[in-house]
C-alpha positions as CSV (number, residue, x, y, z in Angstrom):
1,X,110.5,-97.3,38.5
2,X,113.1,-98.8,40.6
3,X,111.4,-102.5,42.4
4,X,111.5,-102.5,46.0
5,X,113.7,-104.7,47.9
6,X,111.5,-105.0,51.1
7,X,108.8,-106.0,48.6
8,X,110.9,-108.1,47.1
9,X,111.9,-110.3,49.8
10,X,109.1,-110.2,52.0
11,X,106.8,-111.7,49.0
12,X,109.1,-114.7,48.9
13,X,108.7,-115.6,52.0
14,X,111.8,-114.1,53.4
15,X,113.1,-111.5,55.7
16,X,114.0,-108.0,55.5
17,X,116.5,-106.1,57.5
18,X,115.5,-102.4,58.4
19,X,117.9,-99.3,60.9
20,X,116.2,-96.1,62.0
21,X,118.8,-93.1,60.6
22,X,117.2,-89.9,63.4
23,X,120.4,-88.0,62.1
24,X,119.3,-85.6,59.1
25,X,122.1,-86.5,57.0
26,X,122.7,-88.4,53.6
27,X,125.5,-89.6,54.1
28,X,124.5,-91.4,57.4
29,X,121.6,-93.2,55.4
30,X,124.1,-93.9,52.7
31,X,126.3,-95.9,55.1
32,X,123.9,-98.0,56.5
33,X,122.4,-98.6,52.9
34,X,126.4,-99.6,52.1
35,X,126.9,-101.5,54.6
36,X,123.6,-103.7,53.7
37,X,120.4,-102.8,55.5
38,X,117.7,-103.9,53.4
39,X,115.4,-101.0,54.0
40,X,116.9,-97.6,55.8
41,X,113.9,-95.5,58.0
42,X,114.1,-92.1,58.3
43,X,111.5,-90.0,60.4
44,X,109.6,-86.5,59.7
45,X,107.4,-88.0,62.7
46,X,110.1,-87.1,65.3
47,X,112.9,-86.0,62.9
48,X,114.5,-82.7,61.2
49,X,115.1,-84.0,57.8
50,X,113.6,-81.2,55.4
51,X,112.8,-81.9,51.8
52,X,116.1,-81.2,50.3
53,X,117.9,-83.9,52.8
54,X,115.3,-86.7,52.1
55,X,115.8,-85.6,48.5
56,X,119.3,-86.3,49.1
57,X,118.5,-89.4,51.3
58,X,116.7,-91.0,48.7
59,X,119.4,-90.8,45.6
60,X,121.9,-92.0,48.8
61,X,119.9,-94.7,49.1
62,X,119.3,-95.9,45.6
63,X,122.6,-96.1,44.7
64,X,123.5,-99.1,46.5
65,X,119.8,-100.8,46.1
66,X,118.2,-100.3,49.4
67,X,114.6,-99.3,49.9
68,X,114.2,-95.6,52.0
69,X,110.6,-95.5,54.1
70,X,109.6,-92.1,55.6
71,X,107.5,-92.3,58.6
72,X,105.7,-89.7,57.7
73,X,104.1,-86.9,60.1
74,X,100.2,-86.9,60.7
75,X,99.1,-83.5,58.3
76,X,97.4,-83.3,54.7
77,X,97.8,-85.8,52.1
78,X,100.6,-84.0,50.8
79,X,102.6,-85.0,54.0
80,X,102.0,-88.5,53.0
81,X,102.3,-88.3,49.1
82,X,105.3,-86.4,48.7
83,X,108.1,-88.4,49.7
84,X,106.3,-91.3,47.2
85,X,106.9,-88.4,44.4
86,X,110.9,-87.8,45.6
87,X,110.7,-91.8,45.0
88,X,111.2,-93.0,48.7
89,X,110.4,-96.8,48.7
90,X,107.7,-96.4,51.1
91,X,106.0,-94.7,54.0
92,X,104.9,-95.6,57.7
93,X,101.8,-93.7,58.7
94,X,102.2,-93.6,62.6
95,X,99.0,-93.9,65.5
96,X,96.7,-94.9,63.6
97,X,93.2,-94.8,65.4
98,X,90.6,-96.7,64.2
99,X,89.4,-97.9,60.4
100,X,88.6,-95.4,59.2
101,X,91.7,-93.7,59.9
102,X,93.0,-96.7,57.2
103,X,90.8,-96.3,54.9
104,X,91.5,-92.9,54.5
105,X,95.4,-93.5,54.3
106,X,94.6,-95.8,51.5
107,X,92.5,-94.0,50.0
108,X,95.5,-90.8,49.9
109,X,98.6,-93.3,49.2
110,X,97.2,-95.2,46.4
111,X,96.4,-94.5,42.9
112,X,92.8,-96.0,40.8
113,X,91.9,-98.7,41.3
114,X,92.8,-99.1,45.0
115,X,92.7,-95.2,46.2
116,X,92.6,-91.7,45.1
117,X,96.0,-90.5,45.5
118,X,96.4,-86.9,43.5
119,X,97.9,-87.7,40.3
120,X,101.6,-85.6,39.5
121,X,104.0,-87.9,37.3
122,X,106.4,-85.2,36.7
123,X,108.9,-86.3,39.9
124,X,111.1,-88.9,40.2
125,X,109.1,-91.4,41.1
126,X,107.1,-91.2,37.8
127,X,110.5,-90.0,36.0
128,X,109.9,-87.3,35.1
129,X,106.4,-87.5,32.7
130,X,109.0,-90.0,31.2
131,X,107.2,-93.5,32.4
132,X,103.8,-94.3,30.6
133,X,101.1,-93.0,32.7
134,X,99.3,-96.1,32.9
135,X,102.3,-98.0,33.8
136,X,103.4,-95.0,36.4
137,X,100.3,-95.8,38.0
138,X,100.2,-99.3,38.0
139,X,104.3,-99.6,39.4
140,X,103.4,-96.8,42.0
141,X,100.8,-99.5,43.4
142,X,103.3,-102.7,43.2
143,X,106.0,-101.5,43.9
144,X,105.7,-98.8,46.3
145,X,104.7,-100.1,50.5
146,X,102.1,-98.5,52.5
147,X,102.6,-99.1,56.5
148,X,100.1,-98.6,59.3
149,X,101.4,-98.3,62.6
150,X,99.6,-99.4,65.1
151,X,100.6,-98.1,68.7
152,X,98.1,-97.5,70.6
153,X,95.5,-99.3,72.4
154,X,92.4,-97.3,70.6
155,X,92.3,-99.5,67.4
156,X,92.4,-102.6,69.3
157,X,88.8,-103.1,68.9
158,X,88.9,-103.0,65.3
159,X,92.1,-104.3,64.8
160,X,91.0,-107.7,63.2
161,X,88.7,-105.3,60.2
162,X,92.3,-103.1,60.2
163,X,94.5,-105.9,58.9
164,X,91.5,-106.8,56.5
165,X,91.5,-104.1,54.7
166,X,92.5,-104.0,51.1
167,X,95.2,-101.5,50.0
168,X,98.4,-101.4,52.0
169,X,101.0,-103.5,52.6
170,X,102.0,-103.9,56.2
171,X,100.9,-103.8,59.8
172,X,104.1,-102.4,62.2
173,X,103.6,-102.7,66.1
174,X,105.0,-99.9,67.9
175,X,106.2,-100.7,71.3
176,X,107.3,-97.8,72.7
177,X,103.9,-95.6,72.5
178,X,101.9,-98.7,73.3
179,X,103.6,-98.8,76.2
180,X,102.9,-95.1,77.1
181,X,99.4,-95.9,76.1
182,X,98.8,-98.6,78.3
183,X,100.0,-96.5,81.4
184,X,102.9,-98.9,81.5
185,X,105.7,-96.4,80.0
186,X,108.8,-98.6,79.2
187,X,108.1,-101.5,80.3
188,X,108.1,-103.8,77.3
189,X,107.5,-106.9,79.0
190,X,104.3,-105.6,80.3
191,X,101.7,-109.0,79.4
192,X,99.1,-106.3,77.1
193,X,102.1,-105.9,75.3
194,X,103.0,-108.9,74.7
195,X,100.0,-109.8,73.2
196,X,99.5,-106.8,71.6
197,X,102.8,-107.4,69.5
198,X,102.2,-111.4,68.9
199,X,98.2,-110.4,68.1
200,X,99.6,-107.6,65.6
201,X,101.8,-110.5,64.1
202,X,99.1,-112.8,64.2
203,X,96.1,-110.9,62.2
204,X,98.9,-109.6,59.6
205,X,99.6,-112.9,58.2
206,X,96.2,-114.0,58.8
207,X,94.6,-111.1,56.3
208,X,98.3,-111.4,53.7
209,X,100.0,-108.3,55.0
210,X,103.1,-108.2,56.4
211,X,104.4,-108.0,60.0
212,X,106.5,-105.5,61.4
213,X,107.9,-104.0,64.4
214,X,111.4,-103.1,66.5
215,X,113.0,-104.0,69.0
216,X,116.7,-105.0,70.0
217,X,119.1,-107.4,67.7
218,X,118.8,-109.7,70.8
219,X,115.2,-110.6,70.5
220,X,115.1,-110.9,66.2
221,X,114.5,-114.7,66.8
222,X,111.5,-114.8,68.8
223,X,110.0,-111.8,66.4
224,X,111.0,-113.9,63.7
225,X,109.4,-117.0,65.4
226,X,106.0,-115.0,66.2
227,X,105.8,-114.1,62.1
228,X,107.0,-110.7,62.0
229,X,109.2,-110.9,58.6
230,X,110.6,-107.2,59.0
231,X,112.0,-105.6,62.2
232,X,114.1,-102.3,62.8
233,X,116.7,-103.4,64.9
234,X,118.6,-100.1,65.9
235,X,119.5,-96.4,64.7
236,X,122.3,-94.3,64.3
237,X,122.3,-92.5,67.8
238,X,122.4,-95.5,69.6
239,X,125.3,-96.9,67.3
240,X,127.2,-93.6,67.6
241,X,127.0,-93.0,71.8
242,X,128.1,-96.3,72.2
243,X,131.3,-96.0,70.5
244,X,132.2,-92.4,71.5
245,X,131.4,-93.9,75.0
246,X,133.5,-96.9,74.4
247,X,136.2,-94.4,73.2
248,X,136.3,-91.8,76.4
249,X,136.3,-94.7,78.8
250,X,139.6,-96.0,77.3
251,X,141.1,-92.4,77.1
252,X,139.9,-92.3,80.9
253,X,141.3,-95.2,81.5
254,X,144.5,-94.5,79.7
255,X,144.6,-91.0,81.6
256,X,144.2,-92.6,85.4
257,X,146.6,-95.2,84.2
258,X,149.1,-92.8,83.6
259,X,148.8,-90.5,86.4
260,X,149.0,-93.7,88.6
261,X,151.9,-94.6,87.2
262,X,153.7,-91.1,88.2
263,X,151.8,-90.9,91.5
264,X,154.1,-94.2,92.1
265,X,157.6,-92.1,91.2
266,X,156.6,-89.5,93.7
């Protein structure tokens, strides 16, 4: 089983570099793995991609050693356990509510001793029945990340016994329903906010997960600086509409330029 790179550099102390691909395409999440992301997110939360593109996704991503995590939708277990078995790196469990709501991810993502995640083998993540079982089992624990996101105000109360718990990996603070959740849509400088994500931060390192969230390339510092060690800092859409932007205003400008330009020989 292929080590994970997020896992990798996160238990050494250092930093890992995540982009959100929303366009259901491998070749899109092969890019960004190309051109160096650590860790490429793709979404069946708020996404199309369908099994045979993640499928694809995956082997896209592999091939130039960077980590895929699914943020998975909330269903069954099988929503959560399959892309683990198509070997994606790791998955992001969106609003979750309370501890409970935890333990029972835990419980579905992981295999004996930690959980009691159904048992396959014969996919890629376990190679095909061609890794040991024991040691399928034991790699699919290490080297596999679990991530609760937490954006919402509901488990706020029991957000200290949340990052606590045993079994998963990291804690990601999700701005942009927290906002929505706190009647302040948008407005991620709203002070519950704020504490929200430097509290998130805070009880992560505090109970040895790790700390993640997004947010724009301008503010990696100061998540840096309040201990989150892995942020999302962009997605493909937003790449793409700047530059087809940046392209039709120079071919407008080009175009009144030159119709200027005869306006003056009339």
């Amino acid at each position: 089983m292929r080590a994970s790179k997020v896992l990798q550099k996160l238990r050494s102390g250092g930093f890992a570099s995540c982009i959100k691909i929303n366009i259901s395409n491998a070749q899109v999440a092969e890019i960004a793995a190309l051109c160096g992301f650590d860790c490429v997110w793709v979404d069946q939360e708020h996404c199309t991609p369908d099994w045979d593109v993640l499928n694809s996704q995956v082997w896209a991503t592999k091939a130039y050693n960077a980590d895929l995590m699914v943020r998975v939708p909330r269903g069954s277990y099988s929503d959560l356990i399959k892309p683990l078995e198509m070997d994606a790196t790791g998955i992001m469990v969106p609003h979750i509510m309370s501890l409970e709501d935890a333990r029972s991810v835990v419980q579905m993502t992981r295999f004996h001793p930690v959980g009691r995640r159904p048992i396959d083998g014969g996919n890629a993540d376990g190679a095909y029945t061609n890794m040991d079982f024991q040691e399928y089992l034991a790699a699919a624990n290490k080297e596999r990340f679990v991530v609760l996101q937490i954006e919402d105000p509901e488990p706020l109360e029991e957000l200290e016994a949340i990052a606590a718990l045993e079994g998963y990996d990291m804690l990601f603070f999700g701005p942009g329903d927290f906002s929505q959740g706190i009647g302040a849509p948008g407005d991620f400088t709203h002070p519950r906010l704020l504490e929200t994500r430097a509290r998130v931060a805070a009880l992560a390192r505090k109970y040895g997960k790790f700390a993640g969230t997004t947010g724009s390339i301008d503010h990696l510092e100061s998540f840096k600086q309040m201990g989150y060690q892995f942020v999302s800092v962009g997605a493909d859409v937003v790449g793409l509409s700047a530059y087809f932007k940046n392209l039709v205003s120079k071919i407008h400008s080009s175009v009144t330029a030159e119709q200027k330009g005869n306006e003056a020989y009339k």
